[in-house]
N, C-alpha and C positions, 0 to 999 in steps of 0.2 A: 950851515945845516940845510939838507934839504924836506923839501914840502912833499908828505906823499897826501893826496886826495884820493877819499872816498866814498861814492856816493849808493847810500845803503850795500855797505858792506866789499862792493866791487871796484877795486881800483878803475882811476880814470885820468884820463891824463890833464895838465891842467889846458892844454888845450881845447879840449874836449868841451871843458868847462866852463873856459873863457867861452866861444862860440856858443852855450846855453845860458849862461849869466852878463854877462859883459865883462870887462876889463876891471873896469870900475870896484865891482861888485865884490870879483875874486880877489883886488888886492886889498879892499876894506877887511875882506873875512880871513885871510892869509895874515894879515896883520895883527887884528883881533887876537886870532890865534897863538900869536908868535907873543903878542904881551901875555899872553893867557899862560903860555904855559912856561915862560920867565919867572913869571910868580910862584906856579905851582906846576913843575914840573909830571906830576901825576895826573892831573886832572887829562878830562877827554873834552874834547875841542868838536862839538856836535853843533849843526847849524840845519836848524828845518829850510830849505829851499824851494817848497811847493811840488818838488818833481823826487822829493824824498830826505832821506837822512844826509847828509857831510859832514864826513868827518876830516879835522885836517890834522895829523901829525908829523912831526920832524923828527929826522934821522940825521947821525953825522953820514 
């Protein structure tokens, strides 16, 4: 599956992302997510990051 990022609302690459959070950062919250929405497939995967809303979902 892939990871689409977005940060209030406007897609962003996760490159993008990595270069404003770190590495680190982006694969604890991609992960997160990825358990998150395993369980519950519906839910919205939102994370405050101080520079606004992320959202992460998956697509096939």
């Amino acid at each position: 599956m892939k990871a689409i990022y977005r940060l209030d609302g406007k897609k962003i690459s996760k490159k993008a992302l990595t270069e404003m959070m770190g590495a680190e950062e982006v694969k604890r919250m991609t992960k997160e997510a990825w358990k998150t929405t395993m369980e519950d497939p519906q839910i919205c995967n939102d994370f405050f990051i101080g520079k606004g809303m992320l959202n992460i979902e998956f697509q096939n």
